[in-house]
N, C-alpha and C positions, 0 to 999 in steps of 0.2 A: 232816717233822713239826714241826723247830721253825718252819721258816717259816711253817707254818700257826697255830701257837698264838700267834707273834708276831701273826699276820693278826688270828685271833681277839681279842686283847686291844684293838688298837687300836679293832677297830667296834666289841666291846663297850663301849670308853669312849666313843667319838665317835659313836656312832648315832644318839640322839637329837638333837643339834644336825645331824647329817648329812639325818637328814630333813626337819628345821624349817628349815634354809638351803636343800634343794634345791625343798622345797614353797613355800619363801617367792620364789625365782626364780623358778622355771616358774608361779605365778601372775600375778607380775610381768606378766612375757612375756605368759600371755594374757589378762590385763588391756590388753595395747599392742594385740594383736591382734584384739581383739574393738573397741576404737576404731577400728583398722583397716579393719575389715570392712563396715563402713557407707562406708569413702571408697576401694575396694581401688583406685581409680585415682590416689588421690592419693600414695600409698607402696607401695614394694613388701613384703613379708612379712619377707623377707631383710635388709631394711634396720633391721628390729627386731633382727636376730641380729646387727649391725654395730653396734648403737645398746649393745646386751647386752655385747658383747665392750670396747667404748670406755669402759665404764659400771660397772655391778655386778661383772661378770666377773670383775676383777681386784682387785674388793674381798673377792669369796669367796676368791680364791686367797691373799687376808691374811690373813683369819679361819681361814682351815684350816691354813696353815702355822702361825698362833700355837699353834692344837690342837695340829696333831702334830708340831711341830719346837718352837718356841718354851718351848711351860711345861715339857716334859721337859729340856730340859735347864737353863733358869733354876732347875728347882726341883732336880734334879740325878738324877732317877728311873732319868733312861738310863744312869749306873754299870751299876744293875742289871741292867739287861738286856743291857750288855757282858760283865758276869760271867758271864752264860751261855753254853754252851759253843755258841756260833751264829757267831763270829765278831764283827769289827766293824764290817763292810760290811752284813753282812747288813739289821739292823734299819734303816740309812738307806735301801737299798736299794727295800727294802719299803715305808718313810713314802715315798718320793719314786714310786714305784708308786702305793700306794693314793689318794695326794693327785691325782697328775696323773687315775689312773684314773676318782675324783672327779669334777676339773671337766670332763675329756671325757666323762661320762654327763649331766651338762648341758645343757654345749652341744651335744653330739648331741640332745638329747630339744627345744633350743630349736629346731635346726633342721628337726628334724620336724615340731615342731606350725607352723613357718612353711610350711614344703612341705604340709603339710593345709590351711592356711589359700588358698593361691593357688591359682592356676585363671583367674580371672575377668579379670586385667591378665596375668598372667605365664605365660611359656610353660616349664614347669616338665619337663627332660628328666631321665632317670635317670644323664646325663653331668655338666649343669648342677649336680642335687643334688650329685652326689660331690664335683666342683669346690667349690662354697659350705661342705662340710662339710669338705676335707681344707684347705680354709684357714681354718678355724676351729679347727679341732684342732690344726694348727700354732703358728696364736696362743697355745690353750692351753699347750701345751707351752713357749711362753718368755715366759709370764706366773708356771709355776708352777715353773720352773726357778728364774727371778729372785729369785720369794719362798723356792722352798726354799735356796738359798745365803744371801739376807740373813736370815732365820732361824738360820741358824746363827752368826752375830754376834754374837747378844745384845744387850745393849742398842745398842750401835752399829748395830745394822740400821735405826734411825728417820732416822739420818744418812743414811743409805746411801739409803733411800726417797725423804726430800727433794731428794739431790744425781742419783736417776734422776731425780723431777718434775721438779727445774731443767732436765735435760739433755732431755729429752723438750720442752719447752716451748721450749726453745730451737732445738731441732732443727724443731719444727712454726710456729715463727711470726718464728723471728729469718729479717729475708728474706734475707741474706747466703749460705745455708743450702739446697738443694735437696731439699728431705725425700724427692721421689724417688729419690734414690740408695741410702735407709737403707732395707733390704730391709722390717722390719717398716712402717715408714710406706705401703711400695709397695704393699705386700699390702693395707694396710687406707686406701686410697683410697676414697672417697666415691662416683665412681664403677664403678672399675673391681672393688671387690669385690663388688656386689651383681648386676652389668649385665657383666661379661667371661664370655664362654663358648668363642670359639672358639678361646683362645689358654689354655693350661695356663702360669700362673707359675712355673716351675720355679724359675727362680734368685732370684726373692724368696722362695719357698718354703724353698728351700733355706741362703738364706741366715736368712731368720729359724729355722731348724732349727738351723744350724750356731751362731747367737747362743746358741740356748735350749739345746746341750749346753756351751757353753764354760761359761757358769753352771752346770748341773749338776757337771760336773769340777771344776768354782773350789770347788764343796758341798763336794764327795767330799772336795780336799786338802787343804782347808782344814779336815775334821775330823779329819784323821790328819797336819796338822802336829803336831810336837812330842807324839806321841804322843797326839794330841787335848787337849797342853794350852794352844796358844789359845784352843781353843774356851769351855775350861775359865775363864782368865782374862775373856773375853769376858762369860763368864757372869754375873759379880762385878756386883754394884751401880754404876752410873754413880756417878763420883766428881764435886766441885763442877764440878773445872776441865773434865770432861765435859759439863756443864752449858750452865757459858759459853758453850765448845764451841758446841754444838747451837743458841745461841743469836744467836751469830755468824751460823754457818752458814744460820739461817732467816734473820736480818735480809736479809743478801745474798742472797740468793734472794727475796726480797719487792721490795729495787731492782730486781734483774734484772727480776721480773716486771711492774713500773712500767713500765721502760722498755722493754721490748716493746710491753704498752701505749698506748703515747705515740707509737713507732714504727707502731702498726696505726691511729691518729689521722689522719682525712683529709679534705680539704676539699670541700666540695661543687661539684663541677664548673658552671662559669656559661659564659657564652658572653660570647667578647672583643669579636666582628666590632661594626662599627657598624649591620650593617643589624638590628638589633633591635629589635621593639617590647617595652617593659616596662608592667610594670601594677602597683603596688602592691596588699597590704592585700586580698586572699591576690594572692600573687605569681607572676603571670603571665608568661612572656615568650616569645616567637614568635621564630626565626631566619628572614631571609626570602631571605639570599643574594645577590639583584640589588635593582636601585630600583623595575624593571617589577615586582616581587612587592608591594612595602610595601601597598597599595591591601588585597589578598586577608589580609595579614600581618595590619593593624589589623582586619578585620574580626572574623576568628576569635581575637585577643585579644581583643577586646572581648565576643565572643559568650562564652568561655571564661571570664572574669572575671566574667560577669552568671552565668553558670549555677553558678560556685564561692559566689558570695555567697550565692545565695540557698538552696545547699544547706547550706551555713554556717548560715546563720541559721535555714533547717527545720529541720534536726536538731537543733540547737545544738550545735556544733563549737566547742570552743575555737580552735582551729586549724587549717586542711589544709594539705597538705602543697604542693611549691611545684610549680608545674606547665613546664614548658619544652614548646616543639615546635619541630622543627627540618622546614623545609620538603628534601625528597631529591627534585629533579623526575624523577628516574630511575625510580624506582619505581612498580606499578598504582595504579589510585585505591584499591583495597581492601588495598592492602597494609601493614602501618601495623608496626611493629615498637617496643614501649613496655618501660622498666626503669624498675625502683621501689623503686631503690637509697638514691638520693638526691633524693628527691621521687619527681616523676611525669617519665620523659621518654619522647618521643613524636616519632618520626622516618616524615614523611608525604609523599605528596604531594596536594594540594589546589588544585591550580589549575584542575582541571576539574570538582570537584566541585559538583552540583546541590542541592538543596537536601537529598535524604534522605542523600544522599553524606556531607554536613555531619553528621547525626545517625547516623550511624555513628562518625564520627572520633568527636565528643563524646561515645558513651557508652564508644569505647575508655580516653579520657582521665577520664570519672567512674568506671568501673570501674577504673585504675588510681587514681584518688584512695582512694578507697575502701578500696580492696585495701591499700595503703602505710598508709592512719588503723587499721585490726585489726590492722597487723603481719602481716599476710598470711591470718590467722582468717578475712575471709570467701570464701576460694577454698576451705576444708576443703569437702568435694565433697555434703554433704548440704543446705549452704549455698548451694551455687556457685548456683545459679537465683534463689535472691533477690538474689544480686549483680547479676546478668547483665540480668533481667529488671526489677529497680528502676532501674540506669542506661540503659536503654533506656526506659521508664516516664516517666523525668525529664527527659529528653532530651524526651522527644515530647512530653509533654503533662505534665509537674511543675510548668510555670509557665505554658503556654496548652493553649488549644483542640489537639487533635493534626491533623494535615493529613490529609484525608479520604484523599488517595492512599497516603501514607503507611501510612494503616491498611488501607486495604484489600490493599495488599500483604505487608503482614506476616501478616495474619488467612488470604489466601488462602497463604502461605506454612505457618502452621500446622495449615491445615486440610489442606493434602499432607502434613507428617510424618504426622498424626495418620491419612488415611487406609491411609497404608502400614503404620503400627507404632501402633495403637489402645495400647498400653502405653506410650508417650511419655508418657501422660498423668499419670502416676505421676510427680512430679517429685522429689520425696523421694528416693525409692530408685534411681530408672533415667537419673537424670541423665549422669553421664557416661559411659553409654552410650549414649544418645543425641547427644550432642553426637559420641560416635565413628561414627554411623549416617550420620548429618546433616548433619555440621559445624555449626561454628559459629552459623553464619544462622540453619539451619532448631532448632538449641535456643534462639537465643535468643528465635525468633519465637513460641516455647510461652509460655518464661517472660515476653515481653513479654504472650501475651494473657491469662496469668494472672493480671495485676496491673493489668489492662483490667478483668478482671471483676470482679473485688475493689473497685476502685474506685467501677465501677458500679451492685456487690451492694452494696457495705457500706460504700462514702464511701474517700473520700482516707486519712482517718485508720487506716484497718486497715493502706493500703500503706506509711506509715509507720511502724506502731508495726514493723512485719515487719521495715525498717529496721534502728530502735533497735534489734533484737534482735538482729541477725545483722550488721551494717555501722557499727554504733558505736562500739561500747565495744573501744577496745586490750585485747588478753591479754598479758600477760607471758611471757615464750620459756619460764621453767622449765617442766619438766615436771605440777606440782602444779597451776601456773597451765589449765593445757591441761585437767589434770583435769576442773577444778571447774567449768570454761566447759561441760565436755558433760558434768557430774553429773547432770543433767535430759534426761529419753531426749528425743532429738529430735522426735517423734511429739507429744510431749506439749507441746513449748513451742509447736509451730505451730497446736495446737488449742486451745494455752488463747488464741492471738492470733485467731487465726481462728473461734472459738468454734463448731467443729464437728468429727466426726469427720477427719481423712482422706480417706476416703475418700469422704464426701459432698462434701468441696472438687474432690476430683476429678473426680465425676460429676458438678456445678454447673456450673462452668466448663468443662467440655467439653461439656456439653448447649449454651452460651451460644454456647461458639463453633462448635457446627453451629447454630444459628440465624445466623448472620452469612453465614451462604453463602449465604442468599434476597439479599442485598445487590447490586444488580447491579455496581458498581466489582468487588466481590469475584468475582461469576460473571465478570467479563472478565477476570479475572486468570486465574483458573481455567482459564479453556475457552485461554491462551495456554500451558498445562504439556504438554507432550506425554506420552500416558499408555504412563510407559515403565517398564523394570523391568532392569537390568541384570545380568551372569554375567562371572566370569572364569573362566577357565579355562588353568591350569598342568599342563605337563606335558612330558616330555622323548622326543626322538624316537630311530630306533632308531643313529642314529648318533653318539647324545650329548649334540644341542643343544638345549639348555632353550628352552619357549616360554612366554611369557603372553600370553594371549589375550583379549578381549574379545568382549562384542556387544548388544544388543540386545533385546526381545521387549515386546510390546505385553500390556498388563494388564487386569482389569479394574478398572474406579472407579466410584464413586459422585457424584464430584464432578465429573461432565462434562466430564473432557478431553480435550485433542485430542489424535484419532485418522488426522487428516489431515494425510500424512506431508508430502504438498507446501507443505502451509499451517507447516510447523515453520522460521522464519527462521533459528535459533540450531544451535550448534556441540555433537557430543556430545563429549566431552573424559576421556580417560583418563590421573587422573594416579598418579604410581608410586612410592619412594623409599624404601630401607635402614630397616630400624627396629631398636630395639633387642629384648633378651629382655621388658622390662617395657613393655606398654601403658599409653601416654599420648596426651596432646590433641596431635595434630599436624598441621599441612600442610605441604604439600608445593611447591616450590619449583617456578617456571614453567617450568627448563629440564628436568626431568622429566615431561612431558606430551608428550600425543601425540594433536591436534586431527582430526575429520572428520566429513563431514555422516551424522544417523543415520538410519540403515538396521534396520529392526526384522530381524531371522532371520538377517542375517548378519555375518561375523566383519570388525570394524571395526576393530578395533586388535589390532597383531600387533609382540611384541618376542622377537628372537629375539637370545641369548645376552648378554643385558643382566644377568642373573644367577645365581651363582654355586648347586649345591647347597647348604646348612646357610644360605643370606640369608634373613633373615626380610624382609617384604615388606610395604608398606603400599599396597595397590589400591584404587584411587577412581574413579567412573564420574561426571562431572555433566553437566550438561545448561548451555549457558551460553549467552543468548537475549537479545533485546533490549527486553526489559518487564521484568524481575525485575534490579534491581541488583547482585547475587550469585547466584552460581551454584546451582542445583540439584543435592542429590547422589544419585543415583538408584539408588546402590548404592557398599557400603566393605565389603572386608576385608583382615584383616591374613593373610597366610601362611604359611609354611615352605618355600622351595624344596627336593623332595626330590632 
């Protein structure tokens, strides 16, 4: 009974801030998640409950210890309730119960509304949930351990807060320092908390458990020193030289954190070799390796310099960013691998490259410029097609006429997504699942004829303002900044540029572009697609050995392709490769493939004990022929080996 009335007093005091702190988080949350929801492939859900726990989390667990540990005994209340005949454990016993109890109804209700939110990137198991949840409650647990013992401190607990931040800071960024060894840093890994399923943490678990009781016990004996009277002294007003004290204490911890700082300070990687072309004024520079290369080296400087200027001066760019390519002759022609750490770099190879070869590298390289001038703002995924689709746009025809072949392959490239998946045409919403349908090529070749028709409909100047809107303007990383960019529903900023519904843009433009199929370049691209439809099929046999399978099956189309199997010059290509729990934009590397001529009805690719039960799995079917520069992908999906 007295536990209970103890119970009782504390919610009747703290209720009302109990539920304005827990209504004002789980808003929070899904206020993240509902930005979310519009890009579920550019974040996963869970990564808001990691962003919650690094962030707020442990600002609730200050504000509620101040409640229930702090003013009781600054102001001196808890006598009283020692004087009752309950003991003197009891009433801590209880605050450090109902406090932890607290933030784990929280963060279990954050992790909830994240597991409702996914689905559509994440493959969400009832093993996965547990895992995401019993290492969040752990955290809880020695976030509000920490707070209930420096609570008991009294004024010196502010010390004690600063001299954790120093030690945390120092622990996460001094590089001398392996933060994977400190169990709580292991656990709250950027990766591995959101994205680990098939391995149970135990000993990080355990260790940040065993952290979070050693503070609870430091609580416990630390209020029953001297018969709870340090705590008592504790209590007492900070005297001056406590003051100094704490001031000290911050100045040094303000150096320390300079010089971390200064330690995270780093120079922009340049290239030593001589064989380089440079270019001033935006700044250009080609690695080309040998002397046989320089020839190919100046050109694509040069070409790459003209296209930076003059996007410079479209937009009006104060600035872009510095652009490097480093030629790898090792690598496919389509292979192009780009960071946009420090500038734009871009590692190619280009010596075979024909002329539409070229306007791929370039819009890789305008799409990294791009992408590096927003701070990363124009890949958020409601965005990602005016990226995609204006760097292709600009490439082909920003500054001339566009190359007749050129177009007709793209356009007959668009008009096959759109035959197979008429919903492609939704670029807004369905983007980056299309690009996961498609790949790359066949999205980009939408939002390239998106900005074909815009330009045609309604002038140059529409596919530019679309630009400034979405490819201009830097965001600032805080959070506030991030806000205020998507304060204005998406919906609405593309119709006030486009000055029309939606969904008239997309019945526009896809009316425009089945009128381009009467085009005969285009019907000759068309009538070279083999009119295919692909299947995988997984499954394990009775002796235990897992198979994926492949094959085949001819379909029906509207856009006249070919049905004649002897007339198909090109390769069907099954490629394969480990993925994680959370759906993202991927390919798949060449030694993972498994090449052979197609055969409609029957089973053409065959891998047998390649993988494991619980692998998750990324299957890709393409067609890869010698009229289409990039491969066709005839069929993708991702799956669970059971």
């Amino acid at each position: 009974m007295a536990a209970i009335a103890l119970l009782g007093k504390d919610v009747r005091e703290h209720r009302l801030a109990a539920v304005v702190l827990s209504c004002g988080s789980l808003a929070v949350v899904l206020l993240l998640l509902a930005q979310n929801a519009s890009a579920p492939f550019s974040m996963s859900p869970f990564e808001i409950v990691r962003f919650a726990l690094l962030s707020f989390l442990p600002l609730i667990a200050l504000i509620v210890g101040n409640r229930l540990v702090v003013r009781e005994y600054l102001s001196g209340t808890h006598q009283f309730v020692e004087a009752l005949p309950v003991g003197s454990f009891l009433p801590l016993i209880l605050k450090y119960l109902v406090g932890y109890g607290y933030l784990a109804f929280i963060a279990t209700m954050m992790v909830l509304l994240a597991a409702r939110q996914a689905g559509v990137a994440d493959d969400v198991t009832p093993d996965y949930l547990g895992l995401i949840l019993a290492k969040t409650l752990v955290m809880c647990a020695l976030y509000w351990s920490v707070v209930f013992c420096f609570s008991l401190c009294g004024h010196l607990r502010i010390a004690l807060y600063l001299l954790a931040a120093a030690l945390v800071a120092l622990i996460a960024w001094y590089p001398g320092i392996d933060a994977e060894r400190v169990a709580p840093f292991a656990l709250m890994d950027d990766q591995l908390f959101v994205f680990e399923r098939d391995r149970v943490p135990w000993e990080d678990m355990a260790g940040t458990a065993l952290l979070a009781l050693v503070f609870a016990l430091a609580g416990f004996v630390l209020s029953r020193l001297g018969e709870g009277s340090v705590v008592e002294r504790l209590a007492r007003p900070m005297t001056r030289r406590d003051y100094v004290a704490l001031g000290v204490l911050a100045a040094s911890g303000m150096a320390i954190w300079s010089t971390l700082l200064d330690r995270d300070d780093r120079q922009a990687v340049e290239f030593s070799s001589d064989y380089v072309v440079r270019l001033g004024d935006p700044a250009v520079a080609v690695l080309y390796l040998e002397e046989d290369n320089e020839s190919s080296a100046q050109d694509i400087a040069r070409r790459t310099h003209a296209s930076l200027s003059a996007l410079q001066a479209t937009l009006g760019l104060a600035k872009v960013p510095d652009v490097k390519l480093a030629l790898t002759p090792g690598r496919e022609r389509h292979d192009f691998d780009y960071e946009t750490a420090d500038g734009v770099f871009v590692s190619a190879n280009w010596l075979e490259h024909d002329g539409y070869d070229d306007a791929i590298l370039d819009s890789v390289v305008m799409h990294g410029v791009l992408s590096a001038q927003t701070g990363g703002r124009a890949m958020f995924e409601p965005y990602h097609w005016v990226l995609d689709g204006f760097t292709r746009w600009w490439v082909e025809q920003g500054r001339a006429r566009i190359d007749p072949e050129h177009q007709a392959e793209l356009v007959a490239r668009a008009l096959w997504v759109l035959d197979i998946d008429p919903a492609a045409s939704r670029l807004v919403e369905r983007w980056q699942l299309t690009a996961d349908r498609f790949s790359y090529p066949g999205a980009e070749s939408l939002a390239w004829a998106s900005m074909a028709f815009l330009e045609q409909s309604q002038g140059r100047e529409t596919v530019l303002r679309l630009a400034n809107e979405f490819l201009v303007k830097p965001v600032a990383t805080n959070a506030l900044a991030t806000l205020e960019d998507r304060r204005t529903g998406i919906a609405s900023r593309f119709e006030w540029i486009l000055g029309m519904p939606l969904d008239s843009f997309h019945q526009q433009w896809q009316q425009w572009l089945t009128d381009q199929r009467e085009e005969a370049s285009v019907r000759r691209y068309l009538a070279r697609i083999p009119s295919l439809q692909g299947r995988v099929i997984s499954r394990t046999t009775t002796d235990g050995v897992h198979t994926l399978s492949a094959g085949y099956e001819l379909r029906d189309s509207a856009l006249n392709l070919s049905v004649d199997v002897a007339s198909w010059e090109g390769l069907c290509v099954m490629k394969h490769d480990y993925i994680g729990p959370f759906d993202t934009e991927f390919e798949v590397d060449d030694e993972y493939q498994d090449e052979a001529p197609c055969q409609p009805g029957e089973e053409v690719h065959v891998l047998n004990s390649f993988y494991s039960p619980g692998d998750r799995v990324l299957v890709a079917l393409d067609y890869e022929g010698p009229d289409f520069h990039q491969p066709l992908r005839l069929y993708s999906t991702r799956l669970s080996v059971q």
